[in-house]
C-alpha positions in Angstrom: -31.4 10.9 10.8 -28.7 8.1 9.1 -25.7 7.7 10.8 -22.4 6.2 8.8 -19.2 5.2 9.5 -16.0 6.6 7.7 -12.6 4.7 8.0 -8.9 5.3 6.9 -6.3 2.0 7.1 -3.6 4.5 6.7 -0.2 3.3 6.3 0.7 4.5 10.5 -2.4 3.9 12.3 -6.7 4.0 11.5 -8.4 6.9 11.6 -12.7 6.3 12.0 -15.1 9.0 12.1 -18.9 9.0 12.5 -21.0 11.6 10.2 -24.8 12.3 9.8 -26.3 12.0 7.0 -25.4 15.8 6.1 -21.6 15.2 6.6 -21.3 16.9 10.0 -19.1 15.1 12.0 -20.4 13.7 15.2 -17.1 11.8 16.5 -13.0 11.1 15.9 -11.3 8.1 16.8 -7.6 7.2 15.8 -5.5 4.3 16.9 -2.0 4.0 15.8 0.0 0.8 15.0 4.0 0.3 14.4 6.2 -1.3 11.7 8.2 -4.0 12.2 11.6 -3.6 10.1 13.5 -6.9 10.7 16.2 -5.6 7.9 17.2 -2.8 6.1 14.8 -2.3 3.2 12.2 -4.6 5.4 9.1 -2.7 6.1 6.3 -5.3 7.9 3.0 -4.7 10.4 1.1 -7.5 11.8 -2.5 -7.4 10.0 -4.5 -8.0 13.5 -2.6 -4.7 14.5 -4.8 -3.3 11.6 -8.6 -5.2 12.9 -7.6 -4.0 16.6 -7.1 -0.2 15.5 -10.5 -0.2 13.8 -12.0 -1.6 16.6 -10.4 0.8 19.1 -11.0 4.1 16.5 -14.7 2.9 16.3 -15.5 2.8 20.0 -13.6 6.2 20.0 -15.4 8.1 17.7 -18.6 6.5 18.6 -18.4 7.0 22.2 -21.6 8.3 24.2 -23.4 7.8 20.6 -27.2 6.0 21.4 -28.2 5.9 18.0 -27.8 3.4 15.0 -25.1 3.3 12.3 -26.8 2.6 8.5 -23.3 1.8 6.8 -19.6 1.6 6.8 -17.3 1.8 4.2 -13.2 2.3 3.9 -10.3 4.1 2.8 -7.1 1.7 2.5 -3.1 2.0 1.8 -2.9 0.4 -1.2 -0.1 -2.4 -2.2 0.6 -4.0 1.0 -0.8 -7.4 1.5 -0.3 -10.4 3.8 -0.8 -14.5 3.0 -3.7 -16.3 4.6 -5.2 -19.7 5.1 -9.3 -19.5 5.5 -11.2 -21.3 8.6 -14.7 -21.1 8.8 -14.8 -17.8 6.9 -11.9 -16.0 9.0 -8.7 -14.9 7.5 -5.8 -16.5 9.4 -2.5 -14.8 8.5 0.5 -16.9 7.8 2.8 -13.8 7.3 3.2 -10.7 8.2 1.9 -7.9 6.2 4.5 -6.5 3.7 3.9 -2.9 2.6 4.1 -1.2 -0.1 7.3 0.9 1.5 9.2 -2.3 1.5 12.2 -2.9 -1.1 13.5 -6.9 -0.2 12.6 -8.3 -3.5 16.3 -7.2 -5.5 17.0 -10.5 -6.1 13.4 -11.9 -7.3 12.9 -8.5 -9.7 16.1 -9.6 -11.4 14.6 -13.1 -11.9 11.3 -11.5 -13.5 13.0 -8.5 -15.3 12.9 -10.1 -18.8 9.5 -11.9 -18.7 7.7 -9.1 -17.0 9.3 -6.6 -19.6 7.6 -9.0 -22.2 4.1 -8.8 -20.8 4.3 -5.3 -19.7 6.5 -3.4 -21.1 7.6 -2.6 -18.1 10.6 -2.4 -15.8 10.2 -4.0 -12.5 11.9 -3.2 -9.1 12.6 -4.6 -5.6 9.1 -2.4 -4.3 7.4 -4.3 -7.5 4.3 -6.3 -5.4 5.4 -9.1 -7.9 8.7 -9.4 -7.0 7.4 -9.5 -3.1 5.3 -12.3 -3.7 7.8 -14.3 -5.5 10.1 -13.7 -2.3 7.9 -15.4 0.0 7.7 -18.3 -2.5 12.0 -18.6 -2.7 11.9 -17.8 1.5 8.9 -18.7 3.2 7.6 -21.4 1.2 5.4 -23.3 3.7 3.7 -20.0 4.2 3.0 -19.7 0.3 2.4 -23.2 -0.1 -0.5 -23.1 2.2 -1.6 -19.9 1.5 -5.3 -19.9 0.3 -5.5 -15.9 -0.2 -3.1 -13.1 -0.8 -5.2 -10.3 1.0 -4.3 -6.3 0.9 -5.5 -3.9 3.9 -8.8 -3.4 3.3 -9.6 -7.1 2.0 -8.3 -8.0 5.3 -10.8 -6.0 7.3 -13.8 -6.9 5.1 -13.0 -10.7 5.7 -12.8 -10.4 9.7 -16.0 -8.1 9.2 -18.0 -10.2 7.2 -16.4 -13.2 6.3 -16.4 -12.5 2.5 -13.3 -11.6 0.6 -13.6 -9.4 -2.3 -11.3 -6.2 -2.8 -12.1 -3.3 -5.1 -10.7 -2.5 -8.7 -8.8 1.0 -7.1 -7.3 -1.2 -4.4 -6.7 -4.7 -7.1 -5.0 -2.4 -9.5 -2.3 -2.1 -6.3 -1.8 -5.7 -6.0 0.7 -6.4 -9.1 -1.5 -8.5 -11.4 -4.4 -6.6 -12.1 -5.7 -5.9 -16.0 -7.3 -2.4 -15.8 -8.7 -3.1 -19.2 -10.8 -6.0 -18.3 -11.1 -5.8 -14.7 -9.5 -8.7 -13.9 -6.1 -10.5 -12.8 -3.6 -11.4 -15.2 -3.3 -14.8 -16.1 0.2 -14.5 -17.1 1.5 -12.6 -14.1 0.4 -14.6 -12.1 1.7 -17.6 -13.8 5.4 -15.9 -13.1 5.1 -16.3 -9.8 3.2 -19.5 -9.3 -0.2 -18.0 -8.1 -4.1 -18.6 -9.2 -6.9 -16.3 -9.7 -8.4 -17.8 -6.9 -6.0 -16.9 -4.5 -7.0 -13.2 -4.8 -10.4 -12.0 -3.4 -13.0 -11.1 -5.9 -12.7 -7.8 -7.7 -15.9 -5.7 -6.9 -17.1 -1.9 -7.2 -16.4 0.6 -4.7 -20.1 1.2 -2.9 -20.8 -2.6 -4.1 -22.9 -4.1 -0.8 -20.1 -6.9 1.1 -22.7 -8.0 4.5 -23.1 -6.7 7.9 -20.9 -6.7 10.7 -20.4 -9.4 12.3 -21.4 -10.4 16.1 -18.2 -9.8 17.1 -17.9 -6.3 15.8 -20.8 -5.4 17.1 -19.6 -6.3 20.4 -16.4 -5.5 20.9 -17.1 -1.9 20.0 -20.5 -1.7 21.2 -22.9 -0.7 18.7 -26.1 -1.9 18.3 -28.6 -2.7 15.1 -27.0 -3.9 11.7 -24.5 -2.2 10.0 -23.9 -2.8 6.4 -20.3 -3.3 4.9 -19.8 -1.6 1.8 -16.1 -2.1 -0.4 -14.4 0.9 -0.2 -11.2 2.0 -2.1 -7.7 3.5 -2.5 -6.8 6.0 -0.3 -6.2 8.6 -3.0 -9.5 7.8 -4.9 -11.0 8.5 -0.9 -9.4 11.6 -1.0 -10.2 12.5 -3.9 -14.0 11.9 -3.6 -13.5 13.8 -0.1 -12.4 16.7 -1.8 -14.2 16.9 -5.5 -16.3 20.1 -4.8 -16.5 21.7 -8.3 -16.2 19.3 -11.4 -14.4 16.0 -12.6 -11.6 18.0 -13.6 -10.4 19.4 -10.3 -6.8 19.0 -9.1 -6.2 17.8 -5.9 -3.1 18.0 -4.3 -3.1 16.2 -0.6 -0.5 16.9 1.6 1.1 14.9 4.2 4.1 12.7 4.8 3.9 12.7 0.9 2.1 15.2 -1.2 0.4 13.1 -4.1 -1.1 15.2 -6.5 -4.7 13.8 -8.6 -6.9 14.3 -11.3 -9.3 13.1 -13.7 -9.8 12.5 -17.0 -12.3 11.3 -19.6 -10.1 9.1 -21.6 -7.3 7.0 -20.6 -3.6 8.3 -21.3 -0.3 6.5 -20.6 2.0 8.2 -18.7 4.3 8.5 -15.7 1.6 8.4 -13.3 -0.6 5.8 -11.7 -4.2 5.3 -13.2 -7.3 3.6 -12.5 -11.1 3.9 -12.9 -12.4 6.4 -10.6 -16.0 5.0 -9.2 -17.1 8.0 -10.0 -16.7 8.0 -13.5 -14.0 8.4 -16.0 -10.3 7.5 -15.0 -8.0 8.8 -11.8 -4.7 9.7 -12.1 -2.3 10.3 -9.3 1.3 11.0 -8.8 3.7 11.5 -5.5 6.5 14.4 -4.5 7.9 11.4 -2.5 9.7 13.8 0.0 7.2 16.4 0.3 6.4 16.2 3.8 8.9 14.2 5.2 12.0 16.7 4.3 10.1 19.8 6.9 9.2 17.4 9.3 12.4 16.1 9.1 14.4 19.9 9.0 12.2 20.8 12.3 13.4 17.6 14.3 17.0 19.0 12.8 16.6 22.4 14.3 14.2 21.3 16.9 11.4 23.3 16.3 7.7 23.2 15.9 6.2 23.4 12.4 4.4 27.5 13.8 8.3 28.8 14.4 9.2 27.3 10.8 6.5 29.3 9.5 7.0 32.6 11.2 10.9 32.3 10.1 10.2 32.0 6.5 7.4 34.3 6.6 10.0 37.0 7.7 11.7 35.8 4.3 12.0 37.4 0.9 12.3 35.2 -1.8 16.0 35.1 -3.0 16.6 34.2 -6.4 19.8 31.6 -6.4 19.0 29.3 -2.8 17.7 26.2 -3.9 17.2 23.3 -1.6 16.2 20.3 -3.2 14.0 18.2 -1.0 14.8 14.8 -2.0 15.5 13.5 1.5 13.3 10.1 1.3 14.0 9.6 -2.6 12.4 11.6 -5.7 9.2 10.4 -7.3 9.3 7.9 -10.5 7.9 11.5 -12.6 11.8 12.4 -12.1 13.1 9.2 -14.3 15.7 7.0 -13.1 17.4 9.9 -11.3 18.1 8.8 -7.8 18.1 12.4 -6.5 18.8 13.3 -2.8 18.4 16.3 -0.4 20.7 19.1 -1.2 21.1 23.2 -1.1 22.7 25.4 -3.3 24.1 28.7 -3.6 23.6 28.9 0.2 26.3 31.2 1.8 26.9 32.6 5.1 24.0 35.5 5.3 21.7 32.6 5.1 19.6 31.6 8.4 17.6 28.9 9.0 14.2 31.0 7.8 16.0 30.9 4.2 16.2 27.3 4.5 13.0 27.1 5.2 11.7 28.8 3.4 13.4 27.4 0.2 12.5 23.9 1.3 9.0 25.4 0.9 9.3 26.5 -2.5 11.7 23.3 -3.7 8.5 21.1 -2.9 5.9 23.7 -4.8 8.7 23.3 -7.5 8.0 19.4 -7.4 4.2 20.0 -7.3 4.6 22.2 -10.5 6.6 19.4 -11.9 3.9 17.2 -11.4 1.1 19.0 -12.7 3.3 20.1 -16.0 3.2 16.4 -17.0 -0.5 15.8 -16.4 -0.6 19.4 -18.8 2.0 17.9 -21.1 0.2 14.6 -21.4 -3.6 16.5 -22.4 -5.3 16.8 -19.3 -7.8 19.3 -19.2 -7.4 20.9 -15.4 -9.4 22.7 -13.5 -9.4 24.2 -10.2 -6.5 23.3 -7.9 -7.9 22.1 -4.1 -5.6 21.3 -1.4 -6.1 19.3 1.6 -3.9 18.2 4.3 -1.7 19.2 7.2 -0.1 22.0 5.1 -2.9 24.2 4.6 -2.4 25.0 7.9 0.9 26.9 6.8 -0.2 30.7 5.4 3.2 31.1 4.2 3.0 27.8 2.0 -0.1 28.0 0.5 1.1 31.3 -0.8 4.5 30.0 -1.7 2.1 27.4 -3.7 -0.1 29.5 -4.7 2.6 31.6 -6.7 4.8 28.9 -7.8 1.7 27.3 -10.0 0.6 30.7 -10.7 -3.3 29.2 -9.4 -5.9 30.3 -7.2 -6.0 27.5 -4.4 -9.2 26.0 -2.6 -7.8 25.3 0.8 -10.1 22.4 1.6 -11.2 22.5 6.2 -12.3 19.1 5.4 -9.0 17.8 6.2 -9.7 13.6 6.8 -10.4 13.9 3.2 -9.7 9.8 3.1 -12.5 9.4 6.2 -15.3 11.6 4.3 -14.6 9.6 0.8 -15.1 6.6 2.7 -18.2 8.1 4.3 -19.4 8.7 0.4 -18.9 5.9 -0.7 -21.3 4.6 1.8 -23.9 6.7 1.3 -23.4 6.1 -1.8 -23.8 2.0 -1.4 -27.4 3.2 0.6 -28.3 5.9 -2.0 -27.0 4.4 -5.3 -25.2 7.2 -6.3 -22.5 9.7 -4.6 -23.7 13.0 -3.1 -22.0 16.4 -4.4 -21.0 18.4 -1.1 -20.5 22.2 -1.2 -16.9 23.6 -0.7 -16.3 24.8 3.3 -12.9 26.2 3.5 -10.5 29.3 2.1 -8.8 30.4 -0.8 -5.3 31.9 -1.6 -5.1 33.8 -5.0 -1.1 34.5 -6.9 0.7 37.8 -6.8 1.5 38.8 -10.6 4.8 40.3 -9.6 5.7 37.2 -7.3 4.6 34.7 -10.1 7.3 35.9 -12.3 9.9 35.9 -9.9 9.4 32.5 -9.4 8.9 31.5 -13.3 12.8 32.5 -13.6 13.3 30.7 -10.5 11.5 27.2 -10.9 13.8 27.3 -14.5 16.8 28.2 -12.7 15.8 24.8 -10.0 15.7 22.3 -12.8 19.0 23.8 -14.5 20.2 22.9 -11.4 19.1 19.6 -10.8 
């Protein structure tokens, strides 16, 4: 029996879990890690907070395991990156990690507007990785001027692994100077900001073979043999490989702090979504309801409840045609246009409880969903089944909420570290040469014709609003 390694360098902490060969899992670990938010708009973590939680989620998930590990491979947050001088083949980090959350660069995107518009075609904004680079130039310019590599998460961890740097195209295309139609930086991006092709790790496949863990891997977390380092990728293409059951055109919605809804298709398309070549053929597409998780977790520290009583209050709910809440409460997704929407109700009066509330929070983020998926129609994708994964399928009451609003049957995925097991596949898939299909393990939820209607008049009724 083979043995391999799955592991998420999520954007809060590293998730790392051990499967067979079969994709049973044999054991969890998870280590968390803070961020460090010197200003408003400053969102930092220290990169050996990132090495130290693999360790620790390693030995976790690994612990009383005698056998041998084949391979490893990883899920990353894409577009945060640190800057790093080189000795003897370790990555030494001369900054903090800035991530993809943070917003300081106002200043530097208004220096690159005009010339990155020129090359792009493109607007560019203080979260614009460009932009971020160009302000550790203008304020931390020792830092920059030494500098031999500009590393993102998972680049990071390969390094201290195996002491090669290479990154793969999913996670380049989140660095801010990546060509997606030849596979490569951008010469003139880069020259905006002062930086070099060679101050970027090589740009490799995901499942591509890096080396094997180092000695001090293998010691500090206690596993014996070699283990061999494959490059992983993008969190969404993870999840997305984690959760393909049926066919390249499936749509996957995962659900979490932010609900970021994928999809596949044979040809590229421009649009207002994110694309890059899926390693499994074909191109990926993904888009985010920005606020999708955050506004209920943030309504059940407001009431101070747990997520079970929010469900059993807006399961007690009919649907009522006119509340709206509008669940903007951490910004609306780039699919909305320059909007700057924020978190509002309306048409509430005083009949209405907190179960309303809820329960139209519910349907204001299925709205946003539907949103997202009308473009990817709009735009000529041909879509398949719908599969969710995440926290949420958990929640009866908003699968079928979901369920209705897109009119869909739903595949409620149970393999919920969707990131973990795509990581796991692409590892096999570095051993195997190609990636193994999985049969779908988990439920489906199936529209109600007369609740599908209600909520056609109502989703028209939400954007009159908007």
């Amino acid at each position: 029996m083979n043995y391999y390694l799955g592991v998420d360098l999520g954007t809060t902490g590293t998730k790392s879990i051990l499967f067979d060969e079969a994709g049973n899992v044999i054991g969890k670990g998870y280590k968390d890690y803070g961020l460090i938010t010197p200003k408003d708009g400053f969102f930092e973590q220290n990169a050996e907070d990132w090495y130290d939680a693999v360790i620790s989620s390693v030995k976790d998930a690994t612990n009383g395991f005698d056998g041998e590990i084949k391979a490893m491979s990883f899920s990353a947050q894409g577009g945060s990156f640190l800057f790093a001088n080189v000795i003897k083949g370790k990555p030494i980090p001369l900054t903090n990690a800035i991530t993809w959350m943070d917003k300081r660069a106002e200043k530097e995107a208004e220096v690159l507007k005009e010339k990155y518009f020129e090359i792009t075609g493109n607007k560019i904004g203080p979260s614009n990785m460009l932009a971020k680079y160009l302000w550790v130039k203008f304020n931390m310019p020792s830092a920059f001027n030494e500098a031999k590599l500009v590393l993102s998460t998972s680049d990071y961890i390969y390094m201290k692994l195996t002491g090669v740097a290479v990154i793969d195209y999913t996670s380049a295309a989140m660095m801010g100077v990546y060509d997606g139609e030849t596979n490569s930086y951008n010469q003139h991006l880069l020259n905006l900001v002062g930086l070099k092709v060679e101050n970027f790790p090589k740009i490799v496949k995901a499942g591509d073979f890096i080396g094997f863990a180092n000695d001090e891997f293998m010691e500090k977390t206690g596993l014996k043999g070699k283990i061999a380092v494959y490059a992983g990728l993008h969190d969404q293409f993870a999840a997305s490989l984690g959760a393909n059951y049926f066919s390249e055109n499936d749509v996957i919605v995962s659900t979490g702090t932010t609900w970021v809804v994928f999809a596949r298709n044979q040809d590229r398309i421009k649009g207002n979504f994110a694309c890059r070549r899926h390693p499994a053929g074909d191109y990926g597409y993904f888009n985010s309801a920005v606020s999708s998780g955050t506004v209920l977790s943030w309504e059940k520290n407001l009431f101070g409840l747990t997520y079970k009583e929010i469900d059993e209050l807006a399961e007690n709910k009919e649907i009522d045609d006119k509340l709206l809440v509008y669940p903007f409460v951490s910004g609306n997704g780039g699919y909305r246009g320059q909007n700057v929407l924020s978190y509002s109700i309306k048409n509430a009066n005083y009949k209405h409880d907190k179960g309303d509330i809820f329960r139209a929070t519910m349907e204001g983020v299925a709205f946003e969903i539907k949103q997202i998926i009308n473009i990817y129609k709009r735009s000529g994708f041909n879509l398949g089944n719908v599969i969710v994964t995440g926290g949420a399928t958990r929640s009866k009451i908003w699968m079928e909420i979901l369920s209705n609003i897109l009119g869909e049957k739903l595949y409620l995925s149970e393999q919920t570290d969707g990131c973990c097991f795509g990581a796991y596949s692409v590892a096999r898939k570095g051993e195997l040469g190609k990636f193994t299909n999985f049969e779908f393990n988990g439920k489906t939820v199936e529209p109600d014709e007369e609740t599908v209607q209600k909520y056609i008049k109502k989703f028209d009724l939400y954007n009159k609003n908007l």
